[in-house]
C-alpha positions in Angstrom: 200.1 86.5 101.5 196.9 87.9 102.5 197.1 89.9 105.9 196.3 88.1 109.3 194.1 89.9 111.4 192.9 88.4 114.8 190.6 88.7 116.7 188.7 87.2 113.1 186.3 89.1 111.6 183.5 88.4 109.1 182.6 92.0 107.4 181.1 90.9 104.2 179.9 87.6 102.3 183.6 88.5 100.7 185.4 87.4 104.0 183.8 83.5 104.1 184.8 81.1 101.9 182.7 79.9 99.2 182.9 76.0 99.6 182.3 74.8 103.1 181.3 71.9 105.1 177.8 71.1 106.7 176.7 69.8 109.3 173.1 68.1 108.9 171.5 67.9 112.9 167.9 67.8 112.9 166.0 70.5 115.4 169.9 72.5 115.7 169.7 76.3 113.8 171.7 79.2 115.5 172.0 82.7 114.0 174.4 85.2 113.9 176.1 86.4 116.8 174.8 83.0 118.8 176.9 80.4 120.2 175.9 76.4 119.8 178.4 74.3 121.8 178.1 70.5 119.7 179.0 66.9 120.8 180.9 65.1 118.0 181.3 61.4 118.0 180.9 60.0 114.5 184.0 59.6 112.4 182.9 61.8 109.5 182.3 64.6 111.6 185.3 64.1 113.6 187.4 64.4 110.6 185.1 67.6 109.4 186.3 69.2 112.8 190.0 68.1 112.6 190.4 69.6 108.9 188.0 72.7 109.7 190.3 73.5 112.5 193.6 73.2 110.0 192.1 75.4 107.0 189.0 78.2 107.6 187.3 76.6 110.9 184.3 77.3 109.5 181.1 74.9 109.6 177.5 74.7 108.3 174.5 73.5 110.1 172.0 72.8 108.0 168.6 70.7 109.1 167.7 67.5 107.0 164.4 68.2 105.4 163.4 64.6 105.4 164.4 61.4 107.2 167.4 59.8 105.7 170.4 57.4 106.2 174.0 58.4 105.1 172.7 61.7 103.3 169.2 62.8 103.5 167.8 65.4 102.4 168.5 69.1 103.6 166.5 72.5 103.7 168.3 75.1 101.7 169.1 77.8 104.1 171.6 76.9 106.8 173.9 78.9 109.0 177.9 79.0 109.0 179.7 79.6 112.2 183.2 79.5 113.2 185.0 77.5 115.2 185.7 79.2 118.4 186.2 76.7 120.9 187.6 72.8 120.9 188.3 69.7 123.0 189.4 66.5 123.0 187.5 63.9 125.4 189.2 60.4 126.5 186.3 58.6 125.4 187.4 60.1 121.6 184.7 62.7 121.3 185.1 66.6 120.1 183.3 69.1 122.4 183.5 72.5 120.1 181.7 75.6 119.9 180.4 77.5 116.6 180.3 81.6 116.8 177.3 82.2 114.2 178.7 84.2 111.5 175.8 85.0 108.7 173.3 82.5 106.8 173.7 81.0 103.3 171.4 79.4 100.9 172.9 76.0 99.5 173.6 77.3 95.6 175.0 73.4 94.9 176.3 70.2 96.7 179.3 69.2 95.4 181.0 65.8 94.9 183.2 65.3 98.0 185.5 63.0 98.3 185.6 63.7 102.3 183.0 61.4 103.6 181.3 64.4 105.3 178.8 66.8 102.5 180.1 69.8 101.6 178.4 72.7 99.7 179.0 76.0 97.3 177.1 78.9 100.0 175.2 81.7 98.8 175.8 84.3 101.4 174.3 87.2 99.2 170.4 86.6 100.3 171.4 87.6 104.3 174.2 90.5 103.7 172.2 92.1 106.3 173.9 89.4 108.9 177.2 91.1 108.5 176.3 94.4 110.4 175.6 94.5 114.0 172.1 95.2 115.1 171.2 98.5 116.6 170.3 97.6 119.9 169.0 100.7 121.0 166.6 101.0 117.9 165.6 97.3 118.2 164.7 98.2 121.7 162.9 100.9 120.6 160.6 98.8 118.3 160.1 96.3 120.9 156.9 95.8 123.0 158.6 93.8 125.6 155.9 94.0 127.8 153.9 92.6 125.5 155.9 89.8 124.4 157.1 88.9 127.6 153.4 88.2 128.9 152.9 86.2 126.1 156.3 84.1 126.8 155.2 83.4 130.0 151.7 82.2 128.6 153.9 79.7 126.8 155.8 78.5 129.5 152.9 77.7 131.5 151.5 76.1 128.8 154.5 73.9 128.1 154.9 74.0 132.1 158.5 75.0 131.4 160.4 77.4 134.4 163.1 79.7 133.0 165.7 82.5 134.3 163.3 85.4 134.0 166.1 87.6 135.5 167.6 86.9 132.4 165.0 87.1 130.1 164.0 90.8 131.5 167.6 91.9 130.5 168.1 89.9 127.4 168.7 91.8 124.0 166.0 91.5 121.3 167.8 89.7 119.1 169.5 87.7 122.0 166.1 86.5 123.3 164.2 86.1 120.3 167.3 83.7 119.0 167.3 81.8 122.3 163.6 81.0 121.5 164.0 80.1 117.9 167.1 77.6 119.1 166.1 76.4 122.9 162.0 75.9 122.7 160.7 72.6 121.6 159.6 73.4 117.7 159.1 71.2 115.4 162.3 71.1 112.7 160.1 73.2 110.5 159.1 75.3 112.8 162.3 76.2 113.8 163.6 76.2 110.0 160.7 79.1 109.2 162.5 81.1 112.2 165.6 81.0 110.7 164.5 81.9 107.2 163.2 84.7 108.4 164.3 87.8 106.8 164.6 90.6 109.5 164.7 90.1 113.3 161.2 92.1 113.4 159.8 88.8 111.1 161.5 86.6 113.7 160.1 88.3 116.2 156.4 87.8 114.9 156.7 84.1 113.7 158.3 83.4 117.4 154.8 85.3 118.9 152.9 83.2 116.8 153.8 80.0 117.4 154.0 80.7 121.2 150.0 81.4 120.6 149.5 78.6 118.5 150.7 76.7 121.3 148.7 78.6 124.1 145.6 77.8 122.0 146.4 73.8 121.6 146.8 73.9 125.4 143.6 75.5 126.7 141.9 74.7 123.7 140.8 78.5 123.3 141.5 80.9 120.5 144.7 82.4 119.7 145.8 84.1 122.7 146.5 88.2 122.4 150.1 88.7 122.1 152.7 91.7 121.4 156.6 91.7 120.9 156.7 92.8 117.3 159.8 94.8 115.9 159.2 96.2 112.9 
């Protein structure tokens, strides 16, 4: 019998299991370490939830890649999370939460005969989601002055109001996920953020598209911008 160990944890590609089910929601990624509370109410992923929360309780989101019916298309990198938090509603839908545990690349979809799509993951391309991130160091390699001034370029642009307490304390890797999951992207947008390999990538694709977006609204070049982590 293997040996229970609680709380759970994830330490290598080793720990998950190989063949899990996925999730396909349009404009939803989440990374490791991130939370992404969900609202189930179709059948198929009602019953996905029941029997994840009997066996591994892990899930995968995964974006569609095109517009599709039943089973449309899906990029190839998703991200697993666990199960962390569940309940029943009287109107019969799940409210759950998914802990992000590491990134996979879609190796094959196999023939299920669950009416919910499941998948052999390929965890090896993102071992480096296992380890915590240094915060100190990523810190260190943060102009957060710099990005921050951009950020708020953005939201003026977007005319969007935030918690700017929070975002002035928010870790790197904290704040530059909330961006990837929480600003209004495009589905590929957000699917080049989550492909990317290192936070300090993340960080410049995220300062990018903020002055992409800065330029669309004032119709000027692209703005100056920091916030890159190398």
């Amino acid at each position: 019998m293997a040996e229970f160990r609680w709380p759970v944890t994830y330490e290598s590609p080793d720990d998950l299991p190989a063949i899990i089910p996925i999730f396909p929601l349009g404009g939803a990624i989440f990374f490791p370490r991130a939370n992404l509370p969900l609202n189930i109410f179709e059948p198929r992923y009602l019953q996905m939830v029941d029997e994840a929360m009997r066996g591994h309780r892990i899930i995968g989101m995964i974006q569609p890649s095109a517009a599709g019916d039943m089973k449309p298309p899906v990029y190839g990198v998703g991200c697993a999370g666990r199960l962390t938090s569940y309940g029943e509603t009287d109107d019969g839908r799940m409210v759950i939460s998914l802990r992000g545990i590491a990134r996979f690349r879609v190796a094959e979809e196999l023939t299920a005969m669950t009416p919910y799509r499941q998948v052999r993951a390929d965890y090896a391309p993102f071992t480096d989601d296992f380890a915590e991130i240094d915060q100190a160091e990523a810190e260190a390699r943060f102009d957060r002055q710099g990005y921050l001034a951009t950020l708020r370029q953005y939201l003026r642009a977007i005319q969007v109001q935030i918690d700017w307490d929070w975002v002035e304390k928010a870790p790197v890797e904290v704040l530059i996920n909330a961006f990837a999951m929480l600003a209004p992207l495009s589905p590929q947008e957000k699917q080049a953020l989550l492909e990317a390999r290192t936070l300090g990538e993340r960080t410049q694709g995220a300062t990018t598209l903020m002055q992409l977006a800065i330029a669309e609204a004032t119709g000027a070049g692209a703005a100056p911008g920091g916030g890159r982590v190398n």
